[in-house]
N, C-alpha and C positions, 0 to 999 in steps of 0.2 A: 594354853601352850604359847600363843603369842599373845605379845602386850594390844589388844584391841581395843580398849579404852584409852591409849594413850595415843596410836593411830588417830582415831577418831577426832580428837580436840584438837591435833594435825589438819584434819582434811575437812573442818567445821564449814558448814554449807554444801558441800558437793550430796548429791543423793547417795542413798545408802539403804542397807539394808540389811539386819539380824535375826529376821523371820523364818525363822526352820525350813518351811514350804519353799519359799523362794528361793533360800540357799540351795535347798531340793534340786528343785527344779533348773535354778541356773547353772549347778554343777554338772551337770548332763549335758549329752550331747548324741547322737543317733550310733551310738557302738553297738547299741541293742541286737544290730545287726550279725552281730559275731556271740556264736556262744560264749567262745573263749574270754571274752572282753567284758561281756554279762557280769561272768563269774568275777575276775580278777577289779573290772572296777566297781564292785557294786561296794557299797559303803561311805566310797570316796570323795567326801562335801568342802567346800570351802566354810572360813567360818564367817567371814562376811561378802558382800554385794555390795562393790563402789561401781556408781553409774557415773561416771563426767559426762560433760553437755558442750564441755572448749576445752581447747589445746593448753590453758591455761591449769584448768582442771584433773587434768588428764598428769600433767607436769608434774602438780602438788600432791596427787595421788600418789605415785611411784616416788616420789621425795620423800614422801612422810614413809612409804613402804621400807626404802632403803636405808633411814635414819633408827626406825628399828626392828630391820630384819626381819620382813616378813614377805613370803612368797608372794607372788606375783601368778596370776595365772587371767591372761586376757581371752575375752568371746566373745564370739559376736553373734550371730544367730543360732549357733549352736548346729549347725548342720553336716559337724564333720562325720565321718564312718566309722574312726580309729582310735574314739577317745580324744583326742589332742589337745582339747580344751576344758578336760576332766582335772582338776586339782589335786594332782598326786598326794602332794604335803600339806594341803589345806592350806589358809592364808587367805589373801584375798582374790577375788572373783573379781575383774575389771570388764565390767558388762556396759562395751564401747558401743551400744546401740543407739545410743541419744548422742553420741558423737556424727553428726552425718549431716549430709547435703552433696552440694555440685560446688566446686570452687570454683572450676569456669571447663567451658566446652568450645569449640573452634572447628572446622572443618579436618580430619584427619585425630583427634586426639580430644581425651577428658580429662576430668582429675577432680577428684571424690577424695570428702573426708572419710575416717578409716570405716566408721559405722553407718555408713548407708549402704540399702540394700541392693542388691544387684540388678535385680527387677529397676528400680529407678533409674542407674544410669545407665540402663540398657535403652528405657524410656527416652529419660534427657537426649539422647546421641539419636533416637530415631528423628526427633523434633527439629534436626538442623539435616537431616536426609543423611544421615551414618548410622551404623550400629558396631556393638561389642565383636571382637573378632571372634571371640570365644565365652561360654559364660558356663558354672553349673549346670545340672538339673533340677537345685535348689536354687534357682534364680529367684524365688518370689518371696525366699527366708533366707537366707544365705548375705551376708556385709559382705562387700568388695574385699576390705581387706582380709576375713577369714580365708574366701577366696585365693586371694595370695598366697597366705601363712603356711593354709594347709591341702592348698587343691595342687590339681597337676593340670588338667585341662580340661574339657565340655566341649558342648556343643559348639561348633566351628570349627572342631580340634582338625577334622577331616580336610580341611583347606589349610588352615594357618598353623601347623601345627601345638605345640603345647606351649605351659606358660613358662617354661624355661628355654625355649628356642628362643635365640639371640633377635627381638625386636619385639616382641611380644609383650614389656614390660617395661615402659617406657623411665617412668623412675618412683621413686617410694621416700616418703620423707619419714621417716624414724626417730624415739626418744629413747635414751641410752636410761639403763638402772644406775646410775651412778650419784653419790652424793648430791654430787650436780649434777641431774639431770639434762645431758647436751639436745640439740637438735640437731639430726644430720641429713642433708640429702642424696640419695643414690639414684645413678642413673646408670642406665646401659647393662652392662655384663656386671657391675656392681649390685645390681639388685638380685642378683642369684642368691647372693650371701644370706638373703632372709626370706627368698622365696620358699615353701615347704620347708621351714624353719620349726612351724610351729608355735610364734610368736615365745621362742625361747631364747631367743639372745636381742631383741629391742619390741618395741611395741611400735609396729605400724600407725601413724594419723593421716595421712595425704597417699594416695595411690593415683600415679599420671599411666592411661591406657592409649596405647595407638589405637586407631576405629577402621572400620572398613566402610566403604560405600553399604547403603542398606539396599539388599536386593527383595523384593517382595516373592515370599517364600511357600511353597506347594510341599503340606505334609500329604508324604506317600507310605503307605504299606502296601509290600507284595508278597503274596505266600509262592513257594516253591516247594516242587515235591519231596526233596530229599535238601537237609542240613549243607552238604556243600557243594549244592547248586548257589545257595544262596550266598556262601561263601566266593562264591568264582564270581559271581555277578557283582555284591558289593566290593570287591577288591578292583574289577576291572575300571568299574565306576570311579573308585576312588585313584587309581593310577590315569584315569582321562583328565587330562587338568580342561579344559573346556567345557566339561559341565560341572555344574556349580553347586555344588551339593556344601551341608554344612553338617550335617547326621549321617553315617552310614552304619546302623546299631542291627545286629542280627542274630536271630532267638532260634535256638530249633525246638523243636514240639518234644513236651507238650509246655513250654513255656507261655507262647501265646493261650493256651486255655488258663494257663493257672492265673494272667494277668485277669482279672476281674475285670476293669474296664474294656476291653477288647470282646467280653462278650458274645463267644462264635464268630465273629468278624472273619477270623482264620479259618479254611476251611479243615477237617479232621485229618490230621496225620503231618502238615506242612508244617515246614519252617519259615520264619518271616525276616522281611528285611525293611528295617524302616528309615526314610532320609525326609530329609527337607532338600527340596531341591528348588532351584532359582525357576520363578513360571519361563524364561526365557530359552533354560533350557530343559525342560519338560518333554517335548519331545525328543530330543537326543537319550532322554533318558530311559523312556518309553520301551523307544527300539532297544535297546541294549537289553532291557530287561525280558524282552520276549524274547531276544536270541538267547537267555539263559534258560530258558522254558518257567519266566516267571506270571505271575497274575495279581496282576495288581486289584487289588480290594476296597482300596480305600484312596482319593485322593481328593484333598479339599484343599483352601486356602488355608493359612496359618492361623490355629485356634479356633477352627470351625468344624473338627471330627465332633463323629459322633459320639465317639469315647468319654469326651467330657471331661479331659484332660487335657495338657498341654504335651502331644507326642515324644518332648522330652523329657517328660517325666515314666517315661517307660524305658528307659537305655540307662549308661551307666549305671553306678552307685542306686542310683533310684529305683529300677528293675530288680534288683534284688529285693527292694522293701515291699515292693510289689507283689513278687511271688511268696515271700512270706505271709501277704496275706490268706492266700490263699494253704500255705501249706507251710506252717511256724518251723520246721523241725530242717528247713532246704539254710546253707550255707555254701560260702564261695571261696577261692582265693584267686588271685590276682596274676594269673601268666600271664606274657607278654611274647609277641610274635614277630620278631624282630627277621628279617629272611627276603632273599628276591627271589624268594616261591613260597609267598605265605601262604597261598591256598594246600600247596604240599604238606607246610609244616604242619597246620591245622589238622591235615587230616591223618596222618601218621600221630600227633595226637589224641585228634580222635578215637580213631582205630585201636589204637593203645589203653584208650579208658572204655572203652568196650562198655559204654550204656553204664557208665556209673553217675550220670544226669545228664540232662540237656545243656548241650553246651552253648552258651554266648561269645559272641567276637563283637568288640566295637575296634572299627577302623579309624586312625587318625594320622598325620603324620607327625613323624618323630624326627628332629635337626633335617636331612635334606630327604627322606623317604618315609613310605606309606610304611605302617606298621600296627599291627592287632592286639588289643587284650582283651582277657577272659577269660574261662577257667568252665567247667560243668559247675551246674547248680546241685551239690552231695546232699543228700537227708543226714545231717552229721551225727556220725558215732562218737567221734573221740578228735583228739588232738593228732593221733596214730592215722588216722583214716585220715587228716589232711595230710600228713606229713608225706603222706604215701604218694596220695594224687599229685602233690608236689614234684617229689622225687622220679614221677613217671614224664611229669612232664618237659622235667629239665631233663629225664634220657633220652627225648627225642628231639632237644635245642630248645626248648621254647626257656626263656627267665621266669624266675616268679618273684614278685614282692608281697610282702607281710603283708596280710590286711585283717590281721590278727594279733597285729601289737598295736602299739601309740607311744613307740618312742622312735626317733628320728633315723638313727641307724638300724632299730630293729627292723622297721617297715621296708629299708633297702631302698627308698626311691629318690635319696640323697645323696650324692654321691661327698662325704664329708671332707674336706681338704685342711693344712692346714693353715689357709687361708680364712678357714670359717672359724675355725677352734680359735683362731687369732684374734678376731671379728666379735668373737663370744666374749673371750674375755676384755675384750677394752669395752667392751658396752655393756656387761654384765659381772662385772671384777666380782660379786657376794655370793654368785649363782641363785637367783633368787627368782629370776624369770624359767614360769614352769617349769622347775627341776624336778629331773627323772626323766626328761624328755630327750635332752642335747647338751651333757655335760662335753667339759673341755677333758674330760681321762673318760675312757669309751667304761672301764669299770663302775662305773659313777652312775651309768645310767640304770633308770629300774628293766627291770623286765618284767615290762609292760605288756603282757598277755600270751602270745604262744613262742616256741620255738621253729618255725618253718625253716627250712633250708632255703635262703634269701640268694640272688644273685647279684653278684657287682654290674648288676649290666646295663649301667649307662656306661661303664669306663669299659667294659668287655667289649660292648659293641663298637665304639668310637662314636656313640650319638654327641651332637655337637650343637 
């Protein structure tokens, strides 16, 4: 279908690769999550694996891509949820992971080439006493710049909000698909243009992150008797700006049991709540938590539960893979609790889905206030059974985005302008980077896994 031997004598020297398995394998990424996603992209290979190892390479890559028209589709550790760096139309696979290192680090700020891992310059920034203000739950697979393309926030999200809040993303150095491949740098509010892009309209190399002082961090779990105790408590928590919390992730039962590493930890019938909190303010946090009628179960240093994970690998996007272990057939979508009474909306939620699974809330803030997502974890039927839960939940306010597609407007957690579509095309004039993802004509794009009823609701809300 495409000319691959002509590419090739193009990009002579750079690594590569045309081994079936690999292609496999690299063309994946953790959608497994979603039935819907299962179905719609199973099949879906690239037909080669270009590795660059420099900015040089990475150049000549996408030159020779663009000279004869052949897709583009970049990855980095493959750890997205929604497909995103699944190869719609085949072509090539740009497997940026030998792209990496620390370009330099400074009190206050970093800046990583686009394929190094996040675990690393989470590392590099503890070494000069700072760390990440926010990072995945796939921090220890997961590239910085994947990160960018296609996350939205993690762990820290609780304090500094997400990575589209204005300071959060210091600048991004980008290469255009074009004949000539340009080099451009964004800084500021300009870097929205490619944040949750998708690496569909330029290919990330250089990512500069603001840092926060690193505080040395107490992972806590506490069970509470009933679901929205634990709601009232992590909310209150997270609206104290004097304690210091960087996790506030909350499971109702029988979530904790299905989490395998957790173990009984939890006692039978509770809901849990779990944070990293600063040892400084530990006991601030303490008190709070017993005024909610909580009990704490667990509290060690960072990396030292018994669980034998790293506690953020049981919240977000991650907690769901989790509970899959235990029970293949549980699926989720993605509401959002945008409200100065999230603990009300929650629970008129709740109440609404009347035990059609355990519901999760991670708390984070969003532009200048606290704000929740999550959804029940469904035993899924059909694409009907989401649609529903969906629609029950946008009748009592809450938003919901796709987490059942993998393309840029389906997903709904882009708010597309035509500042972007403009953006798209001076740096991708052939549409050649991941197409089907973020075309410049909204028709264009695939449809990429289900139809959920999606909310515009970063422009609804005014989040800023």
């Amino acid at each position: 279908m495409y000319p691959i031997a002509d590419y090739l004598a193009d990009v002579a020297g750079i690594d590569h690769s045309i081994d079936p398995i690999t292609i496999r394998r690299k063309s994946r990424d953790r959608y497994a999550v979603s039935p819907l996603l299962r179905n719609y992209l199973n099949g879906k290979y690239a037909d080669i694996v270009v590795s660059p190892k420099s900015k040089d390479e990475v150049i000549r890559a996408v030159a020779a891509a663009v000279k004869h028209k052949i897709p583009i589709t970049a990855r980095g550790g493959g750890t997205a949820n929604y497909g995103q760096s699944v190869p719609l139309r085949g072509g090539i696979l740009l497997d940026m992971t030998q792209f990496a290192g620390i370009v330099w680090k400074k009190p206050g700020a970093i800046r990583a080439l686009a394929g190094t891992i996040v675990n690393d310059v989470y590392e590099a920034a503890k070494e000069i006493g700072w760390e990440l203000r926010m990072f995945p739950t796939t921090r220890a697979t997961a590239t910085i710049a994947g990160f960018i393309a296609g996350g939205t926030g993690g762990v820290g999200s609780a304090r500094w909000g997400v990575l589209r809040d204005r300071g959060n993303i210091a600048a991004l150095e980008v290469i255009t698909a074009e004949d000539t491949p340009r080099i451009i740098e964004l800084r500021g509010t300009q870097t929205a243009l490619v944040h949750h892009s998708y690496g569909a309209n330029c290919i990330i190399t250089e990512v500069e992150l603001p840092l926060a002082h690193a505080w040395e961090w107490r992972e806590t779990i506490v069970a509470f008797p009933t679901y929205m105790q634990a709601v009232r408590c992590g909310v209150s928590l997270g609206q104290t700006t004097g304690i210091v919390t960087k996790l506030l992730s909350i499971h109702e039962w029988p979530t904790p049991k299905l989490m395998q590493p957790l173990a009984g930890l939890v006692p039978e019938g509770h809901s849990m709540l779990s944070s990293y909190v600063a040892f400084p303010s530990a006991a601030d946090f303490d008190e709070m938590v017993a005024e909610h009628g909580g009990k704490i179960v667990s509290a060690c240093g960072e990396g030292q539960g018994s669980y034998g994970i790293p506690l953020y690998e049981m919240a977000f996007g991650h907690a769901l893979a989790q509970v899959q272990k235990s029970e293949p057939g549980r699926t989720a979508i993605e509401g959002f609790f945008h409200s100065d009474d999230i603990p009300g909306l929650v629970e008129r939620v709740h109440r609404k889905l009347n035990g059609i699974g355990p519901m999760r809330l991670e708390l984070r803030r969003w532009g200048t206030k606290l704000a929740g997502s999550g959804s029940p974890y469904v035993t899924f039927e059909s694409e009907e059974q989401l649609i529903r839960v969906a629609r029950i939940m946008q009748s009592e306010g809450a938003g919901v985005a796709n987490s059942h597609a993998s393309n840029v407007r389906a997903v709904g957690k882009k708010d597309v302008t035509d500042q972007d579509i403009a953006f798209k095309r001076s740096c991708d004039p052939y549409g050649l980077l991941n197409p089907g993802r973020f075309e410049v004509d909204s028709a264009e794009d695939e449809n990429a896994g289900s139809d959920l009823p999606i909310d515009a609701w970063v422009a609804q809300r005014g989040v800023v």
